[in-house]
N, C-alpha and C positions, 0 to 999 in steps of 0.2 A: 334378511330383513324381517320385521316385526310388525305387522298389519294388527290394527286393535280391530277384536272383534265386538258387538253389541252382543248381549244373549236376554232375548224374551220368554216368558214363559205363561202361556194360560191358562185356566184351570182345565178345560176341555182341547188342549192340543200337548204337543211335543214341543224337544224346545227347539225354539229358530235363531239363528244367529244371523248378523246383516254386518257387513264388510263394508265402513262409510268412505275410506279412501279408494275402494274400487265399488264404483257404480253399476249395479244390475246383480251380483255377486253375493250371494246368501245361500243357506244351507240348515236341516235340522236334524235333528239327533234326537232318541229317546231319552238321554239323560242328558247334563250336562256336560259330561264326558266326550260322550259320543258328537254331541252338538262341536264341539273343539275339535274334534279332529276331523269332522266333513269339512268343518269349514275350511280347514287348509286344505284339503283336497280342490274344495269349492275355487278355492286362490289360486293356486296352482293352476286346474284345470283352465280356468278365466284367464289368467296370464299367458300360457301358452298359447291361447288361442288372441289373444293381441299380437303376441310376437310373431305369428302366423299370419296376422293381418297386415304385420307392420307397424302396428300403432305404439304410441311411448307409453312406457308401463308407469303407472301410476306410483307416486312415493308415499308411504305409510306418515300420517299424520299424527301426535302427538292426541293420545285417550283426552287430555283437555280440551282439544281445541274442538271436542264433538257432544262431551258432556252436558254441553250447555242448550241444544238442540231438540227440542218436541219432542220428536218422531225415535228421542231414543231412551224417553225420559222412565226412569223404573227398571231399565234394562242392566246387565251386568256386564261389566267390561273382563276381558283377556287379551292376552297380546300371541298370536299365532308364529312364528317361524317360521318361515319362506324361504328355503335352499336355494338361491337364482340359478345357480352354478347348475343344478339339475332341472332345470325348466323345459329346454327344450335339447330333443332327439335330434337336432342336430349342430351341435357341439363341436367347434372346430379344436384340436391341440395348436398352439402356437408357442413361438422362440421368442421372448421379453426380452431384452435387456435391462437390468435396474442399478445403481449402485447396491452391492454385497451387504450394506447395512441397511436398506430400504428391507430389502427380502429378507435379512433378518428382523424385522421389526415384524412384517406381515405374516412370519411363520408363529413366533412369539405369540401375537396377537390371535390367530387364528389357535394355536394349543390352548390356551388360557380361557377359548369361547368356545372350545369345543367344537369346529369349521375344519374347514381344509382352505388350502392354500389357496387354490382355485377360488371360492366361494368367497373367501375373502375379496377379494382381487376383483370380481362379476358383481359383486355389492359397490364395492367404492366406483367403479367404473359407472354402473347404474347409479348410483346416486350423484359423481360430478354431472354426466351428462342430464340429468331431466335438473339439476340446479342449473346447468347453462342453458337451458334445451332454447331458450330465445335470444342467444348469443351467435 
């Protein structure tokens, strides 16, 4: 999944990036570089410790639908990459059945994005459930 990140910078600090689809979730880096990749760590870390909790993981929202908001105004947008499939240490293997053309589609899908079959699969899965999650 792809969490847009914000990235600030002032003339007397580092830069800070802030994660508006997960709440409390921020990170800074001396360049702008390094600001992008704390921040996934920052996600990551945060995530794992929801799933830990229990709690439903939040879905990444669309860099428009935050654009237009105060508190992020001047800032620079990125979109981060979030492995689900490696989130959490404890990872069960399980036996799917699918129709032969379904798994060929998600293998397809998953070479073409550069994913594995897995991650594929722990994306869509996280994303039908938190769309149904009040169903």
């Amino acid at each position: 999944m792809r969490y847009p990140i914000v990235i600030h910078k002032d003339s007397d600090s580092d830069f800070g990036a802030t994660v508006p689809d997960v709440p409390g979730c921020f990170s800074v880096g001396e360049s702008m570089e390094e600001a992008i990749a704390m921040a996934q760590e920052a996600i990551e870390c945060h995530l794992e410790g929801m799933l830990m909790d229990g709690e439903a993981l939040p879905l990444p929202t669309p860099i428009e639908s935050h654009q237009g908001k105060d508190e992020y105004g001047g800032g620079v947008w990125a979109l981060v990459d979030i492995d689900m499939s490696k989130l959490s240490a404890q990872s069960k293997r399980v036996d799917v059945t699918m129709p032969g053309f379904l798994l060929d589609a998600v293998d397809q899908y998953a070479r073409k994005h550069g994913e594995s079959r897995s991650g594929v699969l722990v994306q869509a899965v996280t994303e039908y459930m938190a769309a149904h999650r009040s169903t």
